[in-house]
N, C-alpha and C positions, 0 to 999 in steps of 0.2 A: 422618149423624153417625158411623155406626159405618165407613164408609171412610174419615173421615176421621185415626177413631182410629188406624185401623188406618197406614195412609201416616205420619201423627205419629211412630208406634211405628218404622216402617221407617227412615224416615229420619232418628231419635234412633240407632237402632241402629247405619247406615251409619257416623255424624258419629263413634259412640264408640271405630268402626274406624281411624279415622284414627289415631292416636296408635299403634297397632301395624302401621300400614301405614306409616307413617313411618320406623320403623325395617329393615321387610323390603322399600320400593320405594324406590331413590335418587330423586331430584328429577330432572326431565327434564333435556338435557343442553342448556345456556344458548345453544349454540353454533349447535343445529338453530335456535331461535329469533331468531339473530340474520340467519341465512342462508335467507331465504324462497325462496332460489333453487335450494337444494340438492333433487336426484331431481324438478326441473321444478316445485315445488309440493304434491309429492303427499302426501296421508295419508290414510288408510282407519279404518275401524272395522268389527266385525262382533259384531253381538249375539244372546243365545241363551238364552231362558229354556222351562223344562217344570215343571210340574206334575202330580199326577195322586193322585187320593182314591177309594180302594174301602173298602164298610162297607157302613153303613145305608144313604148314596148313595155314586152313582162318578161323578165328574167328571176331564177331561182333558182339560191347555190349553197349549199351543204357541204360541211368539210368536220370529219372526227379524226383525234388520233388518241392511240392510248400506249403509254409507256412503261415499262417498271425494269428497275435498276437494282440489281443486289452488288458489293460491292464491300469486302470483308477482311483478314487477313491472307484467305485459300483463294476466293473466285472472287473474278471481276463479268459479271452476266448481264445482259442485255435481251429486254423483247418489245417489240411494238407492231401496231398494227392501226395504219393510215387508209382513210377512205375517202372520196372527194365524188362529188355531184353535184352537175348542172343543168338546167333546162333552158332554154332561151325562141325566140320566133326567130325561123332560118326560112328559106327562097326555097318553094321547091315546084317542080311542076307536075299537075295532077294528069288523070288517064287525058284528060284533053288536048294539054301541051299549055296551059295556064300556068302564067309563076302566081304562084298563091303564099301566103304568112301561115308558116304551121309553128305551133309550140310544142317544142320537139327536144330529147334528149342530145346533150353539145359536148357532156363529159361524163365519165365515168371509168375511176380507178380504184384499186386498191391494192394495196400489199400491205404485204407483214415479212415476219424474219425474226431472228433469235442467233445471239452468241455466246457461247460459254468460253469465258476465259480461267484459265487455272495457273495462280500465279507462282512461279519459280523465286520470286523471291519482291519485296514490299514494290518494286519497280516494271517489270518485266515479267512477261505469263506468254503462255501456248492459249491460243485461241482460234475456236473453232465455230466456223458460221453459216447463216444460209438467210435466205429471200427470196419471196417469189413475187412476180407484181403483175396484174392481168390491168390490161386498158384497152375498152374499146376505142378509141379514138388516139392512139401513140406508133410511135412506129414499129412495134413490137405488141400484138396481141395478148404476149407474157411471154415473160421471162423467169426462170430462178437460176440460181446459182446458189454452189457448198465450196466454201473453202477450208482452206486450216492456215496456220502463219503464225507470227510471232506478234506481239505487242510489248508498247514501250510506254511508262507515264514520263515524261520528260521533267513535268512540271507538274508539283502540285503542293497550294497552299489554301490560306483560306479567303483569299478571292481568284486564283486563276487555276486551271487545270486546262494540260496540254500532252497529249497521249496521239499515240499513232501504231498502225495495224498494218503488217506486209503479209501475204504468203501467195499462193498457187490454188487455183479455184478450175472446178469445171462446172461449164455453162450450156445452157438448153434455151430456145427460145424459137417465137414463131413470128417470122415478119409477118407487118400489116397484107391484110389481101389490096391483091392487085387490079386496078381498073383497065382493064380491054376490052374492046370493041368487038361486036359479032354481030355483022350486018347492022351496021350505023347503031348500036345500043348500047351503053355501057351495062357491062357483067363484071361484078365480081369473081376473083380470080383467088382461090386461096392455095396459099404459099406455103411450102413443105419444113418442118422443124428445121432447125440446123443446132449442130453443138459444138464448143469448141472449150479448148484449154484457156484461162486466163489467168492475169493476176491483181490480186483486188488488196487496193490499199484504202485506209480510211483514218482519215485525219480529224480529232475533236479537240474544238477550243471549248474555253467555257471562260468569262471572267461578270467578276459579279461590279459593277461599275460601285452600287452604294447597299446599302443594308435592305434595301429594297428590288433592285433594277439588276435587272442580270443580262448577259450577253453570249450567246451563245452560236457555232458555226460550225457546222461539220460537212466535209468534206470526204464523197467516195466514190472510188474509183475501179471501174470492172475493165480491163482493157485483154483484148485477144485481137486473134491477126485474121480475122471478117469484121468485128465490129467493136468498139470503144462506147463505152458506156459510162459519162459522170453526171453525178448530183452533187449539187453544192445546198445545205438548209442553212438559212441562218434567221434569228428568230434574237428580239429584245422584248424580256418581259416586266413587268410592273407589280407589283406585291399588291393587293387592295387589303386580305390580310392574312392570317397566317397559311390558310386553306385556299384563297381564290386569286388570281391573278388577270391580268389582260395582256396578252401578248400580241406579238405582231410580226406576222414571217413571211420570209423570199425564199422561194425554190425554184431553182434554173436544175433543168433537166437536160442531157444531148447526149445523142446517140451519132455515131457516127452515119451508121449505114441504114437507109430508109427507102423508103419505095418513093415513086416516080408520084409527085405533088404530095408527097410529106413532108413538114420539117423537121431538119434537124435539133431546134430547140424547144423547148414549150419549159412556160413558167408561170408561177402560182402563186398571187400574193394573199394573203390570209391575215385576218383580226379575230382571233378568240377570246373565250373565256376559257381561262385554268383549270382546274383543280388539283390540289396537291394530296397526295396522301401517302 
């Protein structure tokens, strides 16, 4: 409840931005829009939020992502590459059996990935993909997956785009190590790769609510018969001006199959700064 208040509040606050982002970012320029050919398809983004709380506790949290899109009459391509880090004071007890406050590392992710789409015709292309994502603290140490499949744009104007990706993927990945006991201690216990056939779908919405404020959600899906793997991103941003933006994003992550005092979910809420290019 209380994240959700809190996201509620954010993105009441981004919405109320608009109305004075409107006045200090002009509306994109109609032209780049109508010319999907111009600079070959290209456009990037690069995002960059920090945090950081010293007091009664200290917490510090670090999150980058970087994107870029070509998108033409031939290929529809995609690459990005996401990093996240956190520190925080956690319980631990030292060689004496003391619980003591250490400042200690709480997160640490990353992945990347890359698609090439090759389109059969201004709707519809063959597309082929891959991702790999290492975390120390998830239920999966790392993961990647390569697929191939088909893609569909369902929809597309000049405020919404709604596109979706089927095919057959195979998957590689290394569950979290395991905690057991030897002779009253916990040991880590690491866990043997596994691989398996799946099929990865992935669904993007995109609508632009005003000449500023955009909305955006994608949905992907890795599912095989040991483990199911979805991410849902979904992110509203605010124009300040043509180059810089503030956005604000929810990622809910789940894994079906996890080790014994793991969750099954983990989720990430983020306020960045933009940059478009």
């Amino acid at each position: 409840m209380r994240n959700a208040l809190i996201t509620s509040a954010l993105l009441a606050s981004l919405v109320s931005l608009t109305a004075h982002a409107q006045d200090a970012a002009p509306p994109a320029d109609p032209a780049s829009n109508s010319n999907p050919g111009a600079n070959g398809g290209w456009s990037g983004s690069g995002e960059f939020g920090f945090a950081s709380a010293h007091g009664n506790s200290r917490t510090e949290n670090v999150n980058a992502k970087l994107g870029l899109n070509q998108e033409n009459e031939l290929w529809k391509n995609n690459f990005f590459l996401n990093g996240m880090r956190s520190k925080g004071e956690v319980q631990v007890q030292d060689s004496a059996g003391n619980t003591i406050d250490r400042f200690s590392t709480t997160a640490n992710r990353y992945d990347t990935g890359a698609s090439v789409g090759y389109k059969l015709d201004p709707r519809s292309y063959i597309v082929g993909a891959l991702r790999y994502e290492h975390d120390d603290f998830g239920a999966n140490i790392w993961q990647g997956i390569v697929s191939i499949g088909y893609g569909y744009i369902a929809l597309k104007t000049d405020r919404t785009e709604l596109s979706f990706e089927a095919g057959p993927g195979y998957k590689r990945y290394r569950p979290a190590d395991r905690t057991v006991q030897v002779d009253g201690v916990d040991v880590k216990q690491r866990q043997e790769t596994e691989s398996e056939a799946v099929g990865r779908g992935l669904v993007n919405y995109k609508y632009r609510l005003t000449a500023n404020t955009a909305l955006e959600d994608t949905l992907l899906l890795e599912a095989g018969s040991k483990n199911q793997y979805y991410q849902n991103d979904i992110g509203l941003s605010v124009s300040m001006t043509k180059k810089m933006a503030l956005k604000v994003g929810y990622q809910v992550r789940y894994n079906s199959d996890v080790q014994p005092g793991t969750k099954n979910t983990d989720t990430l809420m983020t306020t960045n700064l933009v940059y478009n290019f």
